[in-house]
Phi, psi and omega in degrees: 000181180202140163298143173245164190253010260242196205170132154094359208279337180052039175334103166213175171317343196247349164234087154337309223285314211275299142010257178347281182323327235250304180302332181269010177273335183254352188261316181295254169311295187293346188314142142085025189253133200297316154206154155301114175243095214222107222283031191109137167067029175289330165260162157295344151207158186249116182246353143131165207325311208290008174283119186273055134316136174288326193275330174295304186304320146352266190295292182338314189280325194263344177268343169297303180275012194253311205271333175267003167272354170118328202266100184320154124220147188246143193255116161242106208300130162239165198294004161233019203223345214305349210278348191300101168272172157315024174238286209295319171308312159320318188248011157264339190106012228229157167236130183258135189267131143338112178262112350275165170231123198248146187234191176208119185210147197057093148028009165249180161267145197234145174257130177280093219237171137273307167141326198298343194279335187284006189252073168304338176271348151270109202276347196257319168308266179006295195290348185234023115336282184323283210293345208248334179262342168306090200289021186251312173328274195310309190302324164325290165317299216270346171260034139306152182283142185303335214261316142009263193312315163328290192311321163268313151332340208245310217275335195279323184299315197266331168310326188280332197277338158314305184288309198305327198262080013357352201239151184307174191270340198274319182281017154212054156241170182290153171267140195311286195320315197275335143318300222273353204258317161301345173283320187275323167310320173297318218088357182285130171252030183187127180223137212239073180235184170218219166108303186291313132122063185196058196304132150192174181235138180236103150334124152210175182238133173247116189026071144077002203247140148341124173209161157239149163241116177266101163265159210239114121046098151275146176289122176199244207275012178202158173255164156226143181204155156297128128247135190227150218188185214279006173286334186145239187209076169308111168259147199228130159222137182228146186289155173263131205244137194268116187257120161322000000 
């Protein structure tokens, strides 16, 4: 059998089509898989468990029965989801991991990432990093009234969409030095993220030995996933058709 990878997917209301996709993804390729890893940012923004949005309960009930069907998933905070806790994981079936995180997948060990802590040169991402994984921060945000929390949720996307189209393209990719330096902490010859929206697989050398960095996709005009089996590790994409 084989594990599967995702990332990225930015689930919301306004794209049904990815939704769709994200489900014919799990009854199709992923059916029957020993587990499901799904690496950050899976929703388009998280405002926290109690959102009553029809679409976070939606996916929870298709990941529930995905998950009772024999198969794990594991949940990984990504920099639009980090607010996602142990009450919504519970009721997908799902465990949420530590960023980073090492697995064993083809029989080596791999490290799992979302991928935003390695773009260490955007400096301004870092500091409301910093501030935003800060748990006196998040409980502060989660007692706010939900339509609050929309309401800043909405004012933080456009402020980051602002900043982002102003800022050069290499600073808010990873930094080279800070991959090879978290690998070498791990132990790792293979790292695994998404975060960037800049699917390739990258040759590199880690303490003189072979490495690879596998980036995952984001779901928009494609889907995307790692599958790895005892052959090794398929980065995969296939097109998403957009529904009126």
């Amino acid at each position: 059998m084989a594990s599967f990878i995702i990332s990225d997917l930015h689930l919301d209301e306004s794209r049904p089509d990815i939704t769709r996709a994200f489900y014919d993804f799990l009854e199709g390729p992923a059916a029957g898989a020993d587990a499901l890893y799904i690496l950050g940012d899976f929703f388009e923004v998280w405002i926290g468990d109690d959102d009553d949005a029809p679409l976070p309960r939606e996916v929870a009930r298709h990941l529930k029965t995905y998950r009772d069907s024999g198969t794990p998933v594991y949940f990984m905070h990504g920099n639009r989801d980090f607010l996602l806790g142990e009450n919504y994981a519970r009721h997908c079936g799902a465990e949420l991991l530590q960023d980073p995180c090492t697995i064993e997948l083809a029989g080596e060990p791999v490290l799992l990432m979302h991928g935003d802590s390695l773009c260490t040169l955007d400096r301004e991402y870092m500091a409301f990093r910093q501030q935003a994984r800060n748990p006196a921060w998040q409980q502060a945000l989660l007692a706010k009234p939900l339509e609050e929390r929309r309401q800043i949720a909405a004012q933080i996307r456009a402020v980051s969409k602002s900043m982002n189209s102003r800022k050069a393209e290499d600073i808010m990719d990873v930094t080279p030095g800070e991959v090879v330096s978290v690998m070498t902490e791990h132990g790792v010859r293979t790292l695994i993220h998404g975060h960037t929206h800049r699917p390739a697989r990258h040759a590199l050398t880690v303490d003189g030995e072979p490495a690879e960095r596998i980036v995952l996709g984001d779901w928009g005009d494609q889907g995307w996933c790692i599958r790895a089996d005892e052959n090794g590790l398929d980065l995969i994409h296939w097109p998403l058709t957009q529904q009126a």
